[in-house]
N, CA and C of each residue as an Amber inpcrd file, in Angstrom:
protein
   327
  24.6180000 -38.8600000-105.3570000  23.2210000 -38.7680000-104.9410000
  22.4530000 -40.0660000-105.1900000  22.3180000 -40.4700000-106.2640000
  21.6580000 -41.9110000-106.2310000  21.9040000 -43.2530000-105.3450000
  23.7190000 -43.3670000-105.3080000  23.8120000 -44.0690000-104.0690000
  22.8560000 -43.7510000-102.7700000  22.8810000 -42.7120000-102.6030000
  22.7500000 -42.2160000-101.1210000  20.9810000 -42.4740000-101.5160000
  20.3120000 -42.0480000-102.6270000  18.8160000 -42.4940000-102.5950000
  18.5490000 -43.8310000-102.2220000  19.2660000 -44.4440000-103.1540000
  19.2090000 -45.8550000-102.9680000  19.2410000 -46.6040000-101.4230000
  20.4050000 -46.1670000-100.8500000  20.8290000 -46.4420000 -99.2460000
  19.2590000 -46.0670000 -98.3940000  19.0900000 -44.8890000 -98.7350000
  18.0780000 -44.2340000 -98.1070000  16.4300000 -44.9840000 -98.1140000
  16.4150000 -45.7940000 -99.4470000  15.3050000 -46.4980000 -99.8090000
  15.2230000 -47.8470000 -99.0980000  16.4240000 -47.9460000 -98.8920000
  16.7210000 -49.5300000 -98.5370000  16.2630000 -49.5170000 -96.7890000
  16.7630000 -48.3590000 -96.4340000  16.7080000 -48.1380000 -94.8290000
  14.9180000 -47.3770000 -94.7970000  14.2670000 -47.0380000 -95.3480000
  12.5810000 -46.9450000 -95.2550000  11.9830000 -48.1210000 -95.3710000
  12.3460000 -48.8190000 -96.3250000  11.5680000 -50.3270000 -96.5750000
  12.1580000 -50.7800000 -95.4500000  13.1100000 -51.2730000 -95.2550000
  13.1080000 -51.6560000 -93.6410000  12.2700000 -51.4460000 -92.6120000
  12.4520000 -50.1580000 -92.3830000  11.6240000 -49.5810000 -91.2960000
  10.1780000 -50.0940000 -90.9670000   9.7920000 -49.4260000 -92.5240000
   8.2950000 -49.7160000 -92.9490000   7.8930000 -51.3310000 -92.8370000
   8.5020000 -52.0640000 -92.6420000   8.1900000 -53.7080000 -92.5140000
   8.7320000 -53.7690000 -91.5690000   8.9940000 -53.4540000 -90.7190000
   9.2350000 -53.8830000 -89.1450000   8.0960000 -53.5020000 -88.8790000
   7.6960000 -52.3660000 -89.1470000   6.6480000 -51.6870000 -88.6680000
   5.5740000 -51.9570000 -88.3790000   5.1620000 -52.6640000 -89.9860000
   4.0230000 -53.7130000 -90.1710000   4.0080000 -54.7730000 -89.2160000
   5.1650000 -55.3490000 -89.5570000   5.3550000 -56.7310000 -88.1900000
   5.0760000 -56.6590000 -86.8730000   5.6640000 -55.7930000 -86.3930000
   5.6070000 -54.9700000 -85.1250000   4.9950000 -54.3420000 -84.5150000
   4.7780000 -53.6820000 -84.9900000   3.1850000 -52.0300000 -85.1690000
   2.2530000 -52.1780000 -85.4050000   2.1950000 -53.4700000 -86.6610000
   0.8290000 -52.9900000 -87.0600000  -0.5280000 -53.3370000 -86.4660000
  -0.5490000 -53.7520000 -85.7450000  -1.6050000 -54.1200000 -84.5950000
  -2.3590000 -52.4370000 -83.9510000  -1.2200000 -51.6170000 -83.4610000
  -1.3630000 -50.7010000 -82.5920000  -1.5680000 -49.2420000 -83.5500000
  -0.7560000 -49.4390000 -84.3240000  -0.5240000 -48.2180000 -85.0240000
  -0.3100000 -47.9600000 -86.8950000  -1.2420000 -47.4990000 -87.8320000
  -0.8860000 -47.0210000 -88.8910000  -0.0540000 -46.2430000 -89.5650000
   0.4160000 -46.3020000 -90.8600000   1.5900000 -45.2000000 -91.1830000
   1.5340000 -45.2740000 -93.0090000   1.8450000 -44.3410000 -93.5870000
   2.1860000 -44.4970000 -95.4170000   3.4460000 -44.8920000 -95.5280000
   3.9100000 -45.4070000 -96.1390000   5.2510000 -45.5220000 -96.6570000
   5.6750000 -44.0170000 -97.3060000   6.8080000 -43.5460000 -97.0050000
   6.7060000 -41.9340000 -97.2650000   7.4890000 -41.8810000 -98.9430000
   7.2030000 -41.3500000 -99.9770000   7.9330000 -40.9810000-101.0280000
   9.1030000 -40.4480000-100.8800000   9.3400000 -39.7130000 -99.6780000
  10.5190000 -38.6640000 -99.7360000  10.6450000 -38.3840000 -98.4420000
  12.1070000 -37.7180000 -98.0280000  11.8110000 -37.6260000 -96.7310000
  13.1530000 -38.0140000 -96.1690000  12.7300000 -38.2260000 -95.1630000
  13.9650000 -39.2200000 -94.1620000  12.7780000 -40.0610000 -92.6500000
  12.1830000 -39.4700000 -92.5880000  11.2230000 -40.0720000 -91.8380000
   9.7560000 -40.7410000 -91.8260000   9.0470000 -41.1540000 -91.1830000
   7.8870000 -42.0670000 -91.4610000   6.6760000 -41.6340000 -89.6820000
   6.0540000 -41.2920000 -90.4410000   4.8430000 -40.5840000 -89.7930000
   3.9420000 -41.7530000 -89.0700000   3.9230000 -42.0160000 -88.0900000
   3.2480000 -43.2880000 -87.6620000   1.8040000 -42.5330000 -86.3000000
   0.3950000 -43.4770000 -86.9170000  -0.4950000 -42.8980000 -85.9390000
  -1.4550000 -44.1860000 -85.5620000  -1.1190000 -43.8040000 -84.6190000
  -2.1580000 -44.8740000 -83.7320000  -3.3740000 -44.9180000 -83.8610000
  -4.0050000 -46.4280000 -83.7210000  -5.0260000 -46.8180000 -84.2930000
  -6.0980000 -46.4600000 -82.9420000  -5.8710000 -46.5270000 -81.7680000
  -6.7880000 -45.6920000 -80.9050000  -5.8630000 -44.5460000 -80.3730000
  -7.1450000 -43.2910000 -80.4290000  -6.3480000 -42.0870000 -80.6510000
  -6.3070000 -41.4920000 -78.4200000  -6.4850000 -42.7440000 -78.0160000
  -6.4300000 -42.5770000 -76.3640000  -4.7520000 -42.8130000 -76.2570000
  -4.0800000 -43.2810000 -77.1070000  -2.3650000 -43.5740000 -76.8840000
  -2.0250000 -42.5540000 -76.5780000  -0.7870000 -42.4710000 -75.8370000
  -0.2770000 -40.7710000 -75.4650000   1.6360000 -41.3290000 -75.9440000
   2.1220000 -40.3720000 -77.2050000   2.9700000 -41.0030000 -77.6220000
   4.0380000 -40.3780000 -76.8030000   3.3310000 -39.0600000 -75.9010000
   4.4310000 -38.7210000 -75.3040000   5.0620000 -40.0540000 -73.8380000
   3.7500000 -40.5030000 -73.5850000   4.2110000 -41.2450000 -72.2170000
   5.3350000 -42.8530000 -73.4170000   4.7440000 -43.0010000 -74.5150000
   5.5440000 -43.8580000 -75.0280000   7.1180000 -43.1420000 -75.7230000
   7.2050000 -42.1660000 -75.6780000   8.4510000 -41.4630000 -75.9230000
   9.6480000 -41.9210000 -74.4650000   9.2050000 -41.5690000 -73.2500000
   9.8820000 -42.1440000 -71.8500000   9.8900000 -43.7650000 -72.2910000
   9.0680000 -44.2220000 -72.3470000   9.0490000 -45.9670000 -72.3540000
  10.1930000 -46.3310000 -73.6200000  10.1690000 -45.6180000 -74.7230000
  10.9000000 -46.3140000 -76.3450000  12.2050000 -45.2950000 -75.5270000
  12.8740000 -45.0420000 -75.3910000  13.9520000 -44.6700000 -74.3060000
  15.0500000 -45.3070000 -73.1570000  13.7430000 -45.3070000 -72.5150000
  13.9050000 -46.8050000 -71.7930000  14.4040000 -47.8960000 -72.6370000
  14.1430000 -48.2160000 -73.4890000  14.2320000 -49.3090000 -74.3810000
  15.0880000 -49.1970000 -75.5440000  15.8640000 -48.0910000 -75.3240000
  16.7020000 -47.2800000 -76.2970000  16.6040000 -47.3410000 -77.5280000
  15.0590000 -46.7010000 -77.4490000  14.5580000 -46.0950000 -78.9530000
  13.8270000 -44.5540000 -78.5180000  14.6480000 -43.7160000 -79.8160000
  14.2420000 -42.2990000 -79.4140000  12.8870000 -42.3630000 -81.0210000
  12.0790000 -41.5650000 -80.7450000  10.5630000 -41.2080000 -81.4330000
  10.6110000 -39.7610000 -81.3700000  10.0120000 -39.4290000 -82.6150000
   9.4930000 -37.9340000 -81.8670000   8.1540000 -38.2120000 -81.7450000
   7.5200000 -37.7240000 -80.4760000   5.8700000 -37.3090000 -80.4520000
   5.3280000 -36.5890000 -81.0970000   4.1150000 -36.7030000 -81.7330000
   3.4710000 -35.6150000 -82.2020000   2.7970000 -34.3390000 -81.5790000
   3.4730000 -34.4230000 -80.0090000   2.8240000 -32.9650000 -79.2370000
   3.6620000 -32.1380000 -79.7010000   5.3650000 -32.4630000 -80.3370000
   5.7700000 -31.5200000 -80.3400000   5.7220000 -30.5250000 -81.9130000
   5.1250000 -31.3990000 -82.6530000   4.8370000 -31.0460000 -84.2140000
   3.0840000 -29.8810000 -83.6960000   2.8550000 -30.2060000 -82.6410000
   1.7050000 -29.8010000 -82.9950000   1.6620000 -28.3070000 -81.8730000
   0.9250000 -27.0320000 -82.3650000   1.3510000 -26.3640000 -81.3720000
   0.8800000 -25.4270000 -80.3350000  -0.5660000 -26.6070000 -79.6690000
  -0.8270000 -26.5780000 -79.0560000  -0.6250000 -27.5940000 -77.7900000
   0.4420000 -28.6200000 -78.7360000   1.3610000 -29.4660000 -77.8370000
   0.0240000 -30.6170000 -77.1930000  -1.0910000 -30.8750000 -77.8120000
  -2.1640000 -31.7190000 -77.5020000  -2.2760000 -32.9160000 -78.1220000
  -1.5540000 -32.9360000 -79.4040000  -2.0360000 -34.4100000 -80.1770000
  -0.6790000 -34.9560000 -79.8390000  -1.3000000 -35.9980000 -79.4660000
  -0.3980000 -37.3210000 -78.7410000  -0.4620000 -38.6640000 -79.2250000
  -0.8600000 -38.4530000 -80.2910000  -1.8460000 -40.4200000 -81.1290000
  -0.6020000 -40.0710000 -81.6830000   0.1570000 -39.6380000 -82.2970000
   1.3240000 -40.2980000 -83.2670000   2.6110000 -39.9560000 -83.0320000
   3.6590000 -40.3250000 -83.6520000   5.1080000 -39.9750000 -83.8970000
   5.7930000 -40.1330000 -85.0620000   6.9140000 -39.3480000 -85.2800000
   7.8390000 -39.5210000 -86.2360000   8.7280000 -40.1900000 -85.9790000
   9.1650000 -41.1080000 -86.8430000  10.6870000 -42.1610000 -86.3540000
  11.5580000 -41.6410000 -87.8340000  12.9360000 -41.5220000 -87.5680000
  13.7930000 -41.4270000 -88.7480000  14.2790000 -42.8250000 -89.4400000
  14.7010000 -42.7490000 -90.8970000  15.0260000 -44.1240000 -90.9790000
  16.6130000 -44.1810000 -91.4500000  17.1800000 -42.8720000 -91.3930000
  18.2860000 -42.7410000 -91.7360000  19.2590000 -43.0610000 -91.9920000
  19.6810000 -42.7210000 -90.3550000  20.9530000 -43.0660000 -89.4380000
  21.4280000 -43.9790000 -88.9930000  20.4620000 -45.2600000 -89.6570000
  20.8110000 -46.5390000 -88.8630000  20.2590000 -48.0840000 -90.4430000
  21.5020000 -48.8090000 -90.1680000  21.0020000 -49.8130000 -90.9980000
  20.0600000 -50.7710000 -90.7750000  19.3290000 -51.2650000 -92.1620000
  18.4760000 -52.3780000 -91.6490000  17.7820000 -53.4650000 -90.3560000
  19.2630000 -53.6930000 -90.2990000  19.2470000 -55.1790000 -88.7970000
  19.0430000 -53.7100000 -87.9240000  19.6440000 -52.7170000 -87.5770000
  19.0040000 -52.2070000 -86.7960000  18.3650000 -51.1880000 -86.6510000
  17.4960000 -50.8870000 -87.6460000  16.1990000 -50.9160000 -87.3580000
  15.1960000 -51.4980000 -86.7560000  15.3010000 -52.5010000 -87.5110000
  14.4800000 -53.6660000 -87.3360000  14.3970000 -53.7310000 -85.9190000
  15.8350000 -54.1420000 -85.2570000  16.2490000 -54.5380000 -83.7140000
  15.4250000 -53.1230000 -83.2050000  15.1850000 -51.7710000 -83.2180000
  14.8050000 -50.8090000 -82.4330000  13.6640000 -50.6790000 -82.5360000
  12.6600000 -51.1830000 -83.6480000  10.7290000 -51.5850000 -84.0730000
  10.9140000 -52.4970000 -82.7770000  11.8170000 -53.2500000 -82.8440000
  10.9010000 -54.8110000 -81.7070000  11.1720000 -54.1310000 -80.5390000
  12.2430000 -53.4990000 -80.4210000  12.3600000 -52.8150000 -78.8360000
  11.3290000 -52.0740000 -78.8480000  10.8080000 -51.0020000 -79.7650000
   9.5300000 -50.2360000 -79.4080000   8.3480000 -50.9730000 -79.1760000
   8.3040000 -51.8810000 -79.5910000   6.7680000 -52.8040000 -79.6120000
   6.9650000 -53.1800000 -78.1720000   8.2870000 -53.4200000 -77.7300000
   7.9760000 -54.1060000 -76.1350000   7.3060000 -53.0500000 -75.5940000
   7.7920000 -51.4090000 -75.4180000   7.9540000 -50.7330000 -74.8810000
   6.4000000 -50.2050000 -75.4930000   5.5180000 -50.5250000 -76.4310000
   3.8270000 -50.3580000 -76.2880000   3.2940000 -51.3630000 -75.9640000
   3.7680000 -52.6330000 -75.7450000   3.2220000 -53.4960000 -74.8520000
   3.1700000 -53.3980000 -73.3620000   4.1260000 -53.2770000 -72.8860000
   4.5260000 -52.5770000 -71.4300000   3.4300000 -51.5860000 -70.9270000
   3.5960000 -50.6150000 -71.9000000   2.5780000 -49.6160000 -71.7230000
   1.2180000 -49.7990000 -71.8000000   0.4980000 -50.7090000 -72.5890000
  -0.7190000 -51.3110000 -72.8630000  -0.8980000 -52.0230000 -71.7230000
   0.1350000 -53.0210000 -70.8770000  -0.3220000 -54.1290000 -69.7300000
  -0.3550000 -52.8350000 -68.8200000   0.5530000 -51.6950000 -68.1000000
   0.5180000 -50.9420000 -67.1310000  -1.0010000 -50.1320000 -67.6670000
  -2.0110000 -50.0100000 -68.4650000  -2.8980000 -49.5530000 -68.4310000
  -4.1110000 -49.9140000 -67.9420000
């Protein structure tokens, strides 16, 4: 178990600093205590994370939206990303693919 905390810590701090780098322009988030994932919400709440769910796809990064946490299926300002399943470098590599893929979306607006 501590290995696996440890692994697990190493792959959030990652995340979480791409994030910053990447994100943080568009979108806020906590660094999570526990977990496996990281709660991210946009800084204008007009974003629709579902139309950026198709775009980070495209760009072969999967998100969850927050329509589907929510259940009236209406709030669309945020998403969950996991930090799990994937090491550091790529992480990192799937933050910059998402940032294209809210830039994209920001110029088509």
């Amino acid at each position: 178990q501590p290995d696996l905390t440890a692994l697990y810590r190493a792959r959030r701090d990652a995340l979480c600093a791409a994030l910053a780098a990447h994100l943080g322009a568009w979108f806020t988030f906590e660094v999570p205590v526990g977990g496996m994932f990281v709660w991210v919400v946009a800084r204008d709440p007009r974003v629709d994370t579902d139309r950026l769910l198709n775009a980070a796809l495209d760009a072969g990064v999967c998100i969850a939206p927050s329509s589907v946490f929510d259940a009236s299926g209406e709030d669309r300002s945020a998403f969950r990303i996991n930090f799990t399943l994937n090491p550091p470098e790529r992480l990192e590599e799937g933050v910059r693919r998402l940032a294209g893929a809210v830039r994209r979306l920001a110029d088509a607006s």
